[in-house]
C-alpha positions as CSV (number, residue, x, y, z in Angstrom):
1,X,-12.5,15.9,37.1
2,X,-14.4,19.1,37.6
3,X,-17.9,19.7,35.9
4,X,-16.7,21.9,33.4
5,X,-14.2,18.7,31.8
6,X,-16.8,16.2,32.4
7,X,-19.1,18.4,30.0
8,X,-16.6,19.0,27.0
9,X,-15.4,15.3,27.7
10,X,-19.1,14.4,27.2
11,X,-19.5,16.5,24.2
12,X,-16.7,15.3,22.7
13,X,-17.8,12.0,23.6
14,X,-21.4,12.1,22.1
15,X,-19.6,13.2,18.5
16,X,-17.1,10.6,18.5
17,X,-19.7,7.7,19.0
18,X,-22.1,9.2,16.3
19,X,-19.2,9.8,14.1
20,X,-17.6,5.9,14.7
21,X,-20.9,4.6,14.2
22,X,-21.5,6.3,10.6
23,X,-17.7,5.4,9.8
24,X,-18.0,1.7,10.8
25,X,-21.0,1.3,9.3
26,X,-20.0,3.0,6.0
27,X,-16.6,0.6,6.3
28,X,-18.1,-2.6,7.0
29,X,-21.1,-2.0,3.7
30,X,-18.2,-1.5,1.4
31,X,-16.3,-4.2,2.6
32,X,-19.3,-6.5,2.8
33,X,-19.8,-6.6,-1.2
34,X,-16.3,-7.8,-1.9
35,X,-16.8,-10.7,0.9
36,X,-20.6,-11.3,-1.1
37,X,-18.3,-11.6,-4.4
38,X,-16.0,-14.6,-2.3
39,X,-18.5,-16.0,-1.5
40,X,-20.4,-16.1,-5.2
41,X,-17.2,-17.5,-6.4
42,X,-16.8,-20.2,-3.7
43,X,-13.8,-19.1,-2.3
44,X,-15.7,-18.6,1.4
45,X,-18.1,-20.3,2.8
46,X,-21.2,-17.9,3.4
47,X,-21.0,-18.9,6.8
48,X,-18.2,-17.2,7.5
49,X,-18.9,-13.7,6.2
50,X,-19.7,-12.0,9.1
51,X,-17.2,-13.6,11.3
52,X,-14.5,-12.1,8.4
53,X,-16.0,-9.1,7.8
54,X,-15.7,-8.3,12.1
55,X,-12.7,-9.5,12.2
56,X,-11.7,-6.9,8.8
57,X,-13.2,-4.2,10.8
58,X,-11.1,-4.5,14.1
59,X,-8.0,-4.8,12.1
60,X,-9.4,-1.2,10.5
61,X,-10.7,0.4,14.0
62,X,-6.9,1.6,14.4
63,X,-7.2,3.7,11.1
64,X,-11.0,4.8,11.8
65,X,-10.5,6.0,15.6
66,X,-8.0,8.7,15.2
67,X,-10.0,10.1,12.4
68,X,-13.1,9.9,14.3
69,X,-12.0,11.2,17.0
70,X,-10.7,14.6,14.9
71,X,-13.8,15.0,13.1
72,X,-15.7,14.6,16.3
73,X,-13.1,17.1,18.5
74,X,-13.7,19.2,15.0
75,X,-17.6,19.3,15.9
76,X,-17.7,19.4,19.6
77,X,-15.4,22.4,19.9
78,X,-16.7,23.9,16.9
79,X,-20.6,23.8,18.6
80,X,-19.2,25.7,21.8
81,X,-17.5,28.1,19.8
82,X,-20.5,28.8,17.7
83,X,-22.8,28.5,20.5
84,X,-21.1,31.1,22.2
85,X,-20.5,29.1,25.1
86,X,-16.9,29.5,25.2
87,X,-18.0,33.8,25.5
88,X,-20.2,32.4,28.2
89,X,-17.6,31.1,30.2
90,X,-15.5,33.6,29.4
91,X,-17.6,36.2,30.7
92,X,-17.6,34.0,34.1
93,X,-14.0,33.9,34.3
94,X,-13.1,31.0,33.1
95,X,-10.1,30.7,31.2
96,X,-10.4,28.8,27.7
97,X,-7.0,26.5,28.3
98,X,-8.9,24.7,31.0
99,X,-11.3,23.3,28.2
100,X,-8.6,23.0,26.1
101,X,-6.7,20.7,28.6
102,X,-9.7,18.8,29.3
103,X,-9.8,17.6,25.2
104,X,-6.0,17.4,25.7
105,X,-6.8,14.7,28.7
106,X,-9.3,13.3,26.3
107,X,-6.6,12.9,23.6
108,X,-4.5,11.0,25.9
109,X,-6.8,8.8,27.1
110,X,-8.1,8.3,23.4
111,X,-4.5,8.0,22.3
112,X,-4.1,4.7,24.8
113,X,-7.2,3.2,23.2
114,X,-5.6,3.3,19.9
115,X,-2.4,1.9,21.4
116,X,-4.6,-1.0,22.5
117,X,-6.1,-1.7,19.1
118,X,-3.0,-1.1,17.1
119,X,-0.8,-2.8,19.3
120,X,-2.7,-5.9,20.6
121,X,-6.7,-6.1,18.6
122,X,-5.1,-5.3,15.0
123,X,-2.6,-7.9,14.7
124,X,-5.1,-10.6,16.8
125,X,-7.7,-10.1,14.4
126,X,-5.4,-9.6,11.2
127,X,-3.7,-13.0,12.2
128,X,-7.4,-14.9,12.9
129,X,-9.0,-13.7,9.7
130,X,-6.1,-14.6,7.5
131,X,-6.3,-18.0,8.9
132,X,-9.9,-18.5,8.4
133,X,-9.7,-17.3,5.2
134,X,-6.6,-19.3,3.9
135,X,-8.3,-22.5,5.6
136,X,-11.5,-21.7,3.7
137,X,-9.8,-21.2,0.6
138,X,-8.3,-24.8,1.4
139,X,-11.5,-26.5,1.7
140,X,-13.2,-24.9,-0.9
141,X,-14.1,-27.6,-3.3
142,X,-16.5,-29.9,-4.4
143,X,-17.9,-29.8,-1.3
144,X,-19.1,-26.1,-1.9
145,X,-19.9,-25.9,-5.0
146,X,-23.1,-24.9,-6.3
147,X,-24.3,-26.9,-9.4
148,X,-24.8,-24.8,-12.7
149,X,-21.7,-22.5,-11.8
150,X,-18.0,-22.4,-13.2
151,X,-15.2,-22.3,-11.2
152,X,-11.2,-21.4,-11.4
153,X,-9.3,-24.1,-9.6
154,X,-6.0,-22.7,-7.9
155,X,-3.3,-24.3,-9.6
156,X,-0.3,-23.6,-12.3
157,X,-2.5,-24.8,-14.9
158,X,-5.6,-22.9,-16.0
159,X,-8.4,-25.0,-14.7
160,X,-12.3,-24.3,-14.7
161,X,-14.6,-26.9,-13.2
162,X,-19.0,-27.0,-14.1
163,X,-20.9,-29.4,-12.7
164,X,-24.5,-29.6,-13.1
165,X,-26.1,-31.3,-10.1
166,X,-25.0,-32.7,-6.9
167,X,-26.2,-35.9,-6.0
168,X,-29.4,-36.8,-4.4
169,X,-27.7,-40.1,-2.8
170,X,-24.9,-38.7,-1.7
171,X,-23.9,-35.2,-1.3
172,X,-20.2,-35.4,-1.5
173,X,-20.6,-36.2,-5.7
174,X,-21.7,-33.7,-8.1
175,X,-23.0,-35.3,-11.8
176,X,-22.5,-34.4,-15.2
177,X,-19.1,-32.7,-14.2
178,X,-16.9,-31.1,-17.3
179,X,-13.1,-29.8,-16.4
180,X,-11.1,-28.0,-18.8
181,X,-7.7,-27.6,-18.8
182,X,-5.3,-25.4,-20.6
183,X,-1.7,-25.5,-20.7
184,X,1.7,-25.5,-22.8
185,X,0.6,-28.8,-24.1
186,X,-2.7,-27.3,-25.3
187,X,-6.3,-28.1,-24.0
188,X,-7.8,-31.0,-22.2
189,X,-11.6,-31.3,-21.6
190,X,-12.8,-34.0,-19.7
191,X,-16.7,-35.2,-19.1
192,X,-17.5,-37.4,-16.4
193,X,-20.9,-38.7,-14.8
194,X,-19.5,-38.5,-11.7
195,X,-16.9,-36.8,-9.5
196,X,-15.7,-35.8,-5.5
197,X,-12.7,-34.3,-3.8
198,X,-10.2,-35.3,-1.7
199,X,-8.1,-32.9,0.3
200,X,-4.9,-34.1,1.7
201,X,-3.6,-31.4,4.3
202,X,-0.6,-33.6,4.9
203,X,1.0,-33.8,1.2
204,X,-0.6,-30.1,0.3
205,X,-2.6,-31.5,-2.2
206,X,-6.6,-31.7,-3.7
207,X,-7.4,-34.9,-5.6
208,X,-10.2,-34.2,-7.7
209,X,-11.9,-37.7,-8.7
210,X,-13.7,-38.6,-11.7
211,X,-15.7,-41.3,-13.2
212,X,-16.9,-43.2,-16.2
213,X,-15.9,-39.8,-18.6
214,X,-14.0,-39.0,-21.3
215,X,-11.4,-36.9,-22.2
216,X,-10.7,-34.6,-25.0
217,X,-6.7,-33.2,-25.8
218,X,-6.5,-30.9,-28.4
219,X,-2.9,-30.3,-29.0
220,X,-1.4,-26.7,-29.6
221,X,-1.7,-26.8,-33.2
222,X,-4.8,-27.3,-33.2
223,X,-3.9,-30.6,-35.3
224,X,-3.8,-33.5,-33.2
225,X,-6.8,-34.6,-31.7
226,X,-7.5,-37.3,-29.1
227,X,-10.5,-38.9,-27.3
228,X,-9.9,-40.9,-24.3
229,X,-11.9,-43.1,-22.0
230,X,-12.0,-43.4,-18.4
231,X,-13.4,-45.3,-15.4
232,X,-11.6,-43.2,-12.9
233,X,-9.5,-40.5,-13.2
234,X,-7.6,-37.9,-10.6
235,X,-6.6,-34.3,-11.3
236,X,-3.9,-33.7,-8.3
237,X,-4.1,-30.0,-7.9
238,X,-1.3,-28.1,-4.7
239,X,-3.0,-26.6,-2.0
240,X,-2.0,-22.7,-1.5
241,X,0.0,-23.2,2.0
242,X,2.0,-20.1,1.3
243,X,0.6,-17.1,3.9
244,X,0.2,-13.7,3.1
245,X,2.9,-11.1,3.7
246,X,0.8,-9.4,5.2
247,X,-0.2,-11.8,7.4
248,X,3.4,-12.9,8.4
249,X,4.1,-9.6,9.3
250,X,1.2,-8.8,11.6
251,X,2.1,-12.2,13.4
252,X,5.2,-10.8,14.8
253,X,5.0,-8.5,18.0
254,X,5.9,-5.2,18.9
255,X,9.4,-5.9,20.5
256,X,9.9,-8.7,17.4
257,X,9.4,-5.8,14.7
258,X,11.9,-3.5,16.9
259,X,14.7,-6.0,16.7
260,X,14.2,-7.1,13.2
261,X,16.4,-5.0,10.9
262,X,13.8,-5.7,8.0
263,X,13.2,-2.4,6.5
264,X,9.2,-3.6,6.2
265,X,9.0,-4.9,10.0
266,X,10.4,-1.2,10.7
267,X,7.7,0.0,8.6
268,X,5.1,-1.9,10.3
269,X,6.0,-1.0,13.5
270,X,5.9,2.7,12.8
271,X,2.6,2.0,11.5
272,X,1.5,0.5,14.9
273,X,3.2,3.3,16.4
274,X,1.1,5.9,14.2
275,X,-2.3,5.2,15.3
276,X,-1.7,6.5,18.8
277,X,0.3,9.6,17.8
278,X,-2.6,10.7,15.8
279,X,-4.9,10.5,17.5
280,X,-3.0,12.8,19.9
281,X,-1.5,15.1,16.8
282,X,-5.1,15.3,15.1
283,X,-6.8,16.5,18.4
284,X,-4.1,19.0,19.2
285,X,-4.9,20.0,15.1
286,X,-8.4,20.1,15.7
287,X,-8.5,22.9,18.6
288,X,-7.7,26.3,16.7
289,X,-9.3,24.8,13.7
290,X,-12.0,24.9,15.7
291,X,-11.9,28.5,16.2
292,X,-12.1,29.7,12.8
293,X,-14.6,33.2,12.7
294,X,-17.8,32.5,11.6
295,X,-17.6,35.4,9.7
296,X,-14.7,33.7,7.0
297,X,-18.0,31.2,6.4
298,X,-19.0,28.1,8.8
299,X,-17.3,25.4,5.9
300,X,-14.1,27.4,6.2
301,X,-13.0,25.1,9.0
302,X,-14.1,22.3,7.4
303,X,-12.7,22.8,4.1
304,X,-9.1,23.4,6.0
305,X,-9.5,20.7,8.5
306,X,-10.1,17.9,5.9
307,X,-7.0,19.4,3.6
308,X,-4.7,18.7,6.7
309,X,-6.0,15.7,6.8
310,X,-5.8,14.5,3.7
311,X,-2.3,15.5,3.4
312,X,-1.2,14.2,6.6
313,X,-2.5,10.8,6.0
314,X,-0.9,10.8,2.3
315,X,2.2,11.8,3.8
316,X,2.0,8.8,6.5
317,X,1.1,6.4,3.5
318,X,3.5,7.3,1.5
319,X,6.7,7.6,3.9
320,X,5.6,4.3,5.3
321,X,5.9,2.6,2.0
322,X,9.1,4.2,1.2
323,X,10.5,2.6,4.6
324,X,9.6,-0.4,3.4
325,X,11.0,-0.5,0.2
326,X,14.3,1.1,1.4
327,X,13.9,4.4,-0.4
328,X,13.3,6.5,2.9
329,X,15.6,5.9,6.0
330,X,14.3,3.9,9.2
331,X,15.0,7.1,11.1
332,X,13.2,9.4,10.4
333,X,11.0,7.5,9.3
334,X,7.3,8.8,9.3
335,X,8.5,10.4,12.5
336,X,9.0,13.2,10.1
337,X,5.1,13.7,9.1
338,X,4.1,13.7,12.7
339,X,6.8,16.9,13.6
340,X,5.4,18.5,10.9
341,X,1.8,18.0,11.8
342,X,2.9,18.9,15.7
343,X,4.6,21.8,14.3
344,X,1.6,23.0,12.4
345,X,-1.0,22.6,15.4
346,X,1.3,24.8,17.5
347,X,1.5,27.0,14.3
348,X,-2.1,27.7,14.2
349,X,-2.3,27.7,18.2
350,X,0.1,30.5,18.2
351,X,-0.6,32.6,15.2
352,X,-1.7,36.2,15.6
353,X,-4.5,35.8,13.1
354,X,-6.4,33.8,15.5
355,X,-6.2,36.7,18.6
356,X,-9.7,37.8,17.4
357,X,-11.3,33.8,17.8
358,X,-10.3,33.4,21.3
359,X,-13.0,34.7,23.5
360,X,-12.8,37.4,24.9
361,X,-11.5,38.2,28.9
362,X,-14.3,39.6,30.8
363,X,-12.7,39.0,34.0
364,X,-11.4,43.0,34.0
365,X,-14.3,44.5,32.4
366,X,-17.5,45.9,33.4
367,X,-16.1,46.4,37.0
368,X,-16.7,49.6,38.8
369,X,-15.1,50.0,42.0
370,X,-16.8,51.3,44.7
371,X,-17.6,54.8,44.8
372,X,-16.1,55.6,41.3
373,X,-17.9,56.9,38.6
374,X,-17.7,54.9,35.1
375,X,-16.6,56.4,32.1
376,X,-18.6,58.6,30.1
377,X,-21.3,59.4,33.1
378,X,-21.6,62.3,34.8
């Protein structure tokens, strides 16, 4: 790699790890309050929150990187342009495709990192935090509760659980626990000094204990009323076994989804397949965006670069979920979004408007041969 790639590779380089760094860090805050509001309800362990919210943020690196990487190919290039160093090197001969193959070489390389992630890091981490979630979700109970606090058990029945402190000899019980239950046989509430949990992973089912209580039916005509009392009683509730679809479909690998003639394993494949290609596309996009005049105004570029983008990644989102739902053929596919983004790049690369960006050939000027006399002296 000569000096002159190693420098735009750097350049582009130092961009793309500012830009990730802002992106990451504005994706893992706004992800991070809908974790806190998991945990407040007791559905995770706070334990776990940062060990989810990593894991949320490789499965999103796939979708960050090739827009990083376009913003920061946007600001490298745009730098050298407005720097005049790209006149510079002009003036010295140097032809602007050989920086423009050096980002190229970048976006290939960059290209197989997104492979990696996509391919290999997204479905890892998508398959390890839907399991840590779904087996925190399990053994939420009791157990986590935090006294003064309602919560919504998971079950076909409306069910809300209070209890108002745990107990000092033993921390499995809470005291002074009141459940109410609602259903097409009307509302139950039941009062009991004492109650724990029981979770059975074998017969997918949560016994919720309780003792030395009563319970309260109010039937659905708000008629027929009935006080009960109890020594012990057990509210059976199912566990939620069933896994995501999401997280099913990330389970299966690359040559799985190719075989499958599921119209959403096509779709999810093509989304792997994505990440990659735009990274490439976006890069390619990014180099006569780049070198926009400064005298059409320095947001010019801007403004136009993040209107491609924005319509090449609704276009992506939307063609993947008509794949998936049947409405769009498997092939194309989204195929069709990246031609059109190829065929604009190479659109703007070869349009006549942008003669006057390219800098300049000095190679032929300024060059007086020996013993000739330049124009205009005498």
């Amino acid at each position: 790699m000569s000096i002159l790639s190693r420098y735009t590779v750097k350049e582009i380089l130092s961009h793309l790890i500012g830009v990730m760094l802002i992106v990451v860090a504005v994706f893992m805050v706004s992800h991070f309050t809908e974790f806190l509001g998991d945990a407040a309800e007791g559905d995770v362990p706070a334990s776990l929150l940062l060990r989810l919210l990593a894991l949320r943020t490789v499965m999103a690196l796939p979708s960050l990187l090739p827009a990083a990487l376009y913003i920061a190919a946007l600001l490298a290039l745009g730098r050298l342009s407005d720097d005049n160093e790209l006149t510079a090197l002009g003036a010295c001969g140097v032809a602007p495709r050989r920086i423009y193959a050096a980002v190229i070489g970048f976006a290939v390389f960059a290209a197989a990192v997104a492979a990696g992630l996509s391919f290999w890091a997204r479905p890892w981490a998508a398959v390890t935090f839907h399991a840590l979630r779904d087996h925190a979700v399990q053994e939420a109970g009791v157990g986590q509760m935090r006294p003064g606090r309602f919560y919504q058990l998971k079950s076909t029945a409306e069910q809300a659980v209070f209890a108002d402190a745990r107990s000092a000899s033993d921390p499995k019980f809470v005291e002074n626990v009141f459940v109410e239950q609602r259903d097409a046989d009307g509302i139950s509430v039941l009062s009991a000094a004492r109650a724990t949990e029981v979770v059975d992973q074998q017969l997918g089912y949560r016994f919720l204990r309780l003792f030395d209580g009563y319970r309260y039916d109010l039937g659905p005509d708000a008629q027929h009323f009935e006080i009960t009392a109890y020594q012990e009683l057990v509210i059976r509730t199912p566990l939620d076994s069933s896994a995501p679809e999401s997280a099913q479909i990330h389970r299966l690998s690359a040559v799985e989804l190719a075989r499958s003639s599921d119209p959403e394993d096509a779709a999810e494949l093509q989304w792997r397949i994505a990440s990659p290609v735009s990274a490439f596309l976006l890069v390619l996009l990014a180099i006569p965006l780049s070198r926009i005049s400064p005298r059409r105004g320095q947001y010019t570029k801007l403004f136009v670069a993040i209107g491609l983008y924005l319509a090449y990644g609704q276009l992506l989102g939307i063609t993947k979920k008509w794949v998936a739902n049947g409405v769009w053929p498997t092939l194309p596919g989204t195929w069709v979004v990246h031609v059109l983004c190829l065929m604009t790049a190479l659109a703007l690369l070869a349009a006549p408007g942008l003669a006057e960006m390219r800098p300049p050939r000095w190679s032929a000027v300024g060059r007086v041969p020996r013993g000739a006399r330049s124009p205009g002296v005498r």
